[in-house]
N, C-alpha and C positions, 0 to 999 in steps of 0.2 A: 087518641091522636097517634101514639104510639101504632096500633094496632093497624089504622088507617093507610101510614104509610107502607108498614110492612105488605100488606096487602097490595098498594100502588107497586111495590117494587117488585112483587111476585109479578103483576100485569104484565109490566113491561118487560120483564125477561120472559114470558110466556111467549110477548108480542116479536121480542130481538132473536128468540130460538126459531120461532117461524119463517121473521123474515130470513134467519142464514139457513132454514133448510130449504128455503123455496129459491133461491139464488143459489144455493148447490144444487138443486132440481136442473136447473134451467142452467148453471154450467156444464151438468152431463150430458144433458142433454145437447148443447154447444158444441161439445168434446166430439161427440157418437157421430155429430152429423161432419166435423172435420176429419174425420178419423184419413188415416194413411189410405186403408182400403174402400174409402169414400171417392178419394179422390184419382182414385185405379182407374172408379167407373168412367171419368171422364179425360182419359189422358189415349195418346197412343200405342196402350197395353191393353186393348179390351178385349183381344185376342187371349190372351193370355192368362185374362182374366176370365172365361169363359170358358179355358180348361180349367182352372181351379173347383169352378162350379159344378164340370162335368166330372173330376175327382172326387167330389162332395167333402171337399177343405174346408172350403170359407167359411162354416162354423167354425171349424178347431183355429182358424186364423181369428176372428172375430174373437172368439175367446182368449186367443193369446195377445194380442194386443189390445185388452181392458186389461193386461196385467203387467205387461212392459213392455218395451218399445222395440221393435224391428226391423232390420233394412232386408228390403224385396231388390234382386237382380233381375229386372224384367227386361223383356226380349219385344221389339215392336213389332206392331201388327205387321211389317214389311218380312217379318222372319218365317210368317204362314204363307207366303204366296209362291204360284210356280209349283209345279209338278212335282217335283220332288219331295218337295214341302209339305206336300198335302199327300205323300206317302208315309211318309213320318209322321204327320196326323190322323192317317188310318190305322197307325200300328198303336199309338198312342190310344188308340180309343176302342180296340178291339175290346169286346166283355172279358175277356181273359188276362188282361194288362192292366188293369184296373193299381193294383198293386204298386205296377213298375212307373204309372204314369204319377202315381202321388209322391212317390220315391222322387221323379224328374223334376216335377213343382217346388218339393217343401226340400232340395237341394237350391233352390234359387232367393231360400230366405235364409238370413242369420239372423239368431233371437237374440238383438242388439241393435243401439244405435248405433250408423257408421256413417257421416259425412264425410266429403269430399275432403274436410278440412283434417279430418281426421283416420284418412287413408293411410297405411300404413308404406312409409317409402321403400324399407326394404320386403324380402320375400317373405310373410307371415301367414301359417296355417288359422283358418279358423273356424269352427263346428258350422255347420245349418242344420234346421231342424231336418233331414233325412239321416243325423248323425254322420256324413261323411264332413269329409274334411275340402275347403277350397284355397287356392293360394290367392293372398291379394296381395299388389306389390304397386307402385309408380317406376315408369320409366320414363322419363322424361318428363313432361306436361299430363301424358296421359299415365289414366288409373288402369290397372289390368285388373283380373280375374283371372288368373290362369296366362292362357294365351290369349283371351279374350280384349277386348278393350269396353270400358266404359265409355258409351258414346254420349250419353245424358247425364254427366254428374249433378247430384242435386236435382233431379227431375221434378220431385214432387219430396215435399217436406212440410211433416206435421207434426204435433205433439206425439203422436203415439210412434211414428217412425218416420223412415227414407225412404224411398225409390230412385235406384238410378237406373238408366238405361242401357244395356248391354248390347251388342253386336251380333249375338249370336245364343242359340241353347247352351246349359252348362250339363253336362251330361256325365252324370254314377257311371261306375266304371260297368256296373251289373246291367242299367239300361241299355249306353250301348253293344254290349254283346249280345243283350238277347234282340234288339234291332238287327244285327249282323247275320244274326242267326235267319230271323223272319225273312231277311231277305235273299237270303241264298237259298232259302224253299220256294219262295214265293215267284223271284223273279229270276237266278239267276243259276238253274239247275242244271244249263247246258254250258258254264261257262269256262269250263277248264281246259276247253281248246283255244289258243292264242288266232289272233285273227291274222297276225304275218308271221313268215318265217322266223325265227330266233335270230339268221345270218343275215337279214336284211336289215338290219340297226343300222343307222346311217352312223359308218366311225366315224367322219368328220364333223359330222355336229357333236358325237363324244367327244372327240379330240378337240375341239374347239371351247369346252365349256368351263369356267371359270373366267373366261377372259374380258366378261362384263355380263355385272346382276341383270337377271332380269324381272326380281322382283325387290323393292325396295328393303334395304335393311331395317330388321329387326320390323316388318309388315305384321300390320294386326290380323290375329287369327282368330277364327269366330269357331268356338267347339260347338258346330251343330252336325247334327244325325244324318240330313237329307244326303244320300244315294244318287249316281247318276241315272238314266237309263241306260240300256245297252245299246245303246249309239248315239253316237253327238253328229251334229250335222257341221259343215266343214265352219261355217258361221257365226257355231256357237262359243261364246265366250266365256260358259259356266264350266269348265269344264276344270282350270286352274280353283277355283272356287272349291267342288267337291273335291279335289284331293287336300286342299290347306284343312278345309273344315272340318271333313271326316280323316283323316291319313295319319296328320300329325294332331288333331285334336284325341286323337286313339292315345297320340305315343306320349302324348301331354299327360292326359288323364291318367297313364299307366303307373306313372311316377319315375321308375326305375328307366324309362325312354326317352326322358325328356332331352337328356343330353343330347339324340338323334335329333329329334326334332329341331332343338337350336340350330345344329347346324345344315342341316335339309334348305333351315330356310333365313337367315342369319349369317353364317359364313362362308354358304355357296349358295348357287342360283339352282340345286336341282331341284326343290321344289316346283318351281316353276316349267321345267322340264320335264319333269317324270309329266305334270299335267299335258302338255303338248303331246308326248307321247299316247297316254291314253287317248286321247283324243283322235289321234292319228288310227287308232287299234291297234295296239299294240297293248297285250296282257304282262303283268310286271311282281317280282314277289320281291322285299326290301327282307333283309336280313339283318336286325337291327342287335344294335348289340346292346344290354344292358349300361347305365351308367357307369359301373365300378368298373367296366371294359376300355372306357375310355381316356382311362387314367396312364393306359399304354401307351397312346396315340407319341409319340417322338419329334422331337423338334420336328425331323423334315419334312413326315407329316402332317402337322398343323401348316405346315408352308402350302401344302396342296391339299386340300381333305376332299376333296371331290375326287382326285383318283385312288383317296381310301374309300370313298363311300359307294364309288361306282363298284368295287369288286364285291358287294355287300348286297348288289343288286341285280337280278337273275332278270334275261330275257322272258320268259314266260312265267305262266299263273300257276301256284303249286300252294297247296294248302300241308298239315302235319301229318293229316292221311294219305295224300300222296305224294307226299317225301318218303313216307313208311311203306308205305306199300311196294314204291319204287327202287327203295332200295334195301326190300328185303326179297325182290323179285331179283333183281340184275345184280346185287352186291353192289360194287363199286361204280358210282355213275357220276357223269360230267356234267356242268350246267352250264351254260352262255353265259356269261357276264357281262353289262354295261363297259367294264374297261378291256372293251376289246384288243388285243384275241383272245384274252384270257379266261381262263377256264375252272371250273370250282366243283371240286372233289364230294361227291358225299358217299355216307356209308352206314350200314346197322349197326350199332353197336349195344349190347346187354338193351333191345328194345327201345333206345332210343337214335333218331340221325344225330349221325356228328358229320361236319363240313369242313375240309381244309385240309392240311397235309401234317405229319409229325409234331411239334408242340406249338401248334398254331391251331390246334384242332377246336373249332366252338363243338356246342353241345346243344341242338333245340329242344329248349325246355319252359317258355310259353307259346304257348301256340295259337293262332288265329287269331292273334291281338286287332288284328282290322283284318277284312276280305270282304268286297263286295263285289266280288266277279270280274274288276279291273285294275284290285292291285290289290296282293296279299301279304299282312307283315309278321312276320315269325321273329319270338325274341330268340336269343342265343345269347352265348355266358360269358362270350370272350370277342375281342376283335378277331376280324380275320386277316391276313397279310399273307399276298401270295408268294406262292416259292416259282420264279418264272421257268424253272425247270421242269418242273412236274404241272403247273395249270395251261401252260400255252399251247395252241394247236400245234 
């Protein structure tokens, strides 16, 4: 009897081990087919999902999330369209990019769960799997990524992770240089001639500007890559667009700029104007000053900072090779500045240009942090402040 039951009870644990593995069969199975990057295939990212494919990611994705859970920053299919667009997805996809384009992808995932609920309020760095670093922060209602905004919070949410929706590409600081690069060969090899005169700046729309935004405070910026072409027609309205996205998405990404960028487009309206101006043709070089530069800035000028920012910004297109060149040809040279009449010194100094007069002198020492043939930005170490003695016609 004894023996009988022991045997009945062996059955039924034989029978209960079966049934829990065939209901864990069929919950993984469950799991596989809800998965995060299941539900990519069918959302407003299939774009984007499509370069992953073309990277040959989605294994090493699929394997990382059967191992723990992930939030994807994806960019919608709206962010592939347009001309531009789709010059940035031929640089992406060149056989020789391979590299830079997996780099641009596996920066758009962090290997963590991150909901909306659990966005962080203040500025907080945090890894993706290309090992760089992205800032996420809230400001107000909306969630950022940088300068970016998240347009879709909570887009899609699964046990293995998140997706939200992003406004724009997040862009390594290494992709967009070598895009900047691709495209000053590709397209814009004739462009260092200015298309009007330096003296033809309209002073009165300088002299008019602060006196109302014209683009709304603290406006969401989308860090993508797309370039203009070399002419805008009078019509177009893209043209504010590529400078926010590539200009200051440059000076975002660089770290040490961002300071510039806040106020570009946040405590004055030039953002919005330097775009007008390209548009109009007119070639533009920003002379940005590092963050720890800004720590200068003086009461009176925080009261105006657009007539600090405008002596910061040269009428015509100048890259580090032809600051160097120029002013190892002619020594001492004068540059047009936006704060008309004013004028801005440069010089060689031990191999590198310095700009400005006596102990105001910056020092350019990043170089080509953005250039796509319609606005050039050069960092430099110090603010500049003119002397109206020595820069005025």
């Amino acid at each position: 009897m004894a023996a009988a039951i022991h045997c009945l009870l062996l059955s039924l644990v034989v029978v209960i081990s079966g049934l829990k593995c065939s209901q864990a069969d069929d919950l993984n199975s469950a799991l596989n087919s809800s998965s995060v990057l299941e539900g990519l295939l069918e959302s407003p990212y299939t774009d984007f999902v499509e370069l992953i494919e073309k990277a040959s990611l989605l294994q090493k994705l699929e394997q990382l999330v059967s191992r723990r859970n992930v939030t994807i920053l994806a960019p919608p299919n709206s962010c592939f369209e347009g001309p531009a667009q789709a010059s940035f997805r031929r640089f992406l996809l060149e056989p020789g990019n391979i590299m830079l384009l997996q780099r641009l992808l596996l920066f758009h995932v962090l290997p963590r769960r991150l909901t909306a609920a659990t966005w962080p309020l203040s500025m907080a760095n945090f890894k993706t799997l290309s090992s760089d670093f992205l800032q996420l922060w809230t400001l107000g209602n909306s969630l950022k990524v940088g300068l970016i905004t998240v347009t879709a919070p909570d887009a899609i949410v699964r046990f293995d992770g998140v997706v939200h929706g992003v406004d724009g590409f997040l862009l390594p600081k290494i992709v967009q240089q070598a895009f900047a690069q691709w495209k000053k060969k590709r397209l814009y090899k004739e462009s260092y001639s200015f298309a009007k005169a330096p003296g033809s700046i309209d002073r009165r729309r300088m002299s008019a500007l602060g006196s109302a935004p014209l683009i709304p405070k603290a406006a969401p910026l989308a860090v993508a890559a797309a370039a203009p072409s070399p002419s805008y027609s009078s019509s177009s309205g893209s043209a504010e667009n590529y400078i926010i996205n590539g200009l200051l998405g440059s000076l975002f990404e660089y770290k040490d700029y961002s300071e510039m960028a806040d106020l570009l487009v946040n405590m004055t309206s030039l953002a919005s104007e330097l775009a007008r101006l390209v548009k109009e043709g007119y070639r533009l070089t920003i002379l940005a000053p590092c963050n720890e530069a800004f720590a200068e800035l003086t009461e009176e000028q925080l009261k105006a900072p657009e007539q600090t920012l405008l002596y910061h910004i040269l009428a015509e297109y100048q890259t580090e090779t032809s600051f160097y060149h120029s002013a190892r040809r002619f020594g001492q040279i004068y540059y047009e500045t936006l704060r008309v009449p004013m004028k801005l010194s440069a010089r060689e100094s031990d191999g590198v240009v310095e700009f400005g007069e006596g102990k105001n002198k910056a020092r350019l020492y990043d170089n080509d942090i953005y250039a796509d043939g319609f606005i050039s930005v050069q960092g430099i170490d110090k603010l500049l402040v003119p002397r109206p003695g020595n820069n005025r016609e």
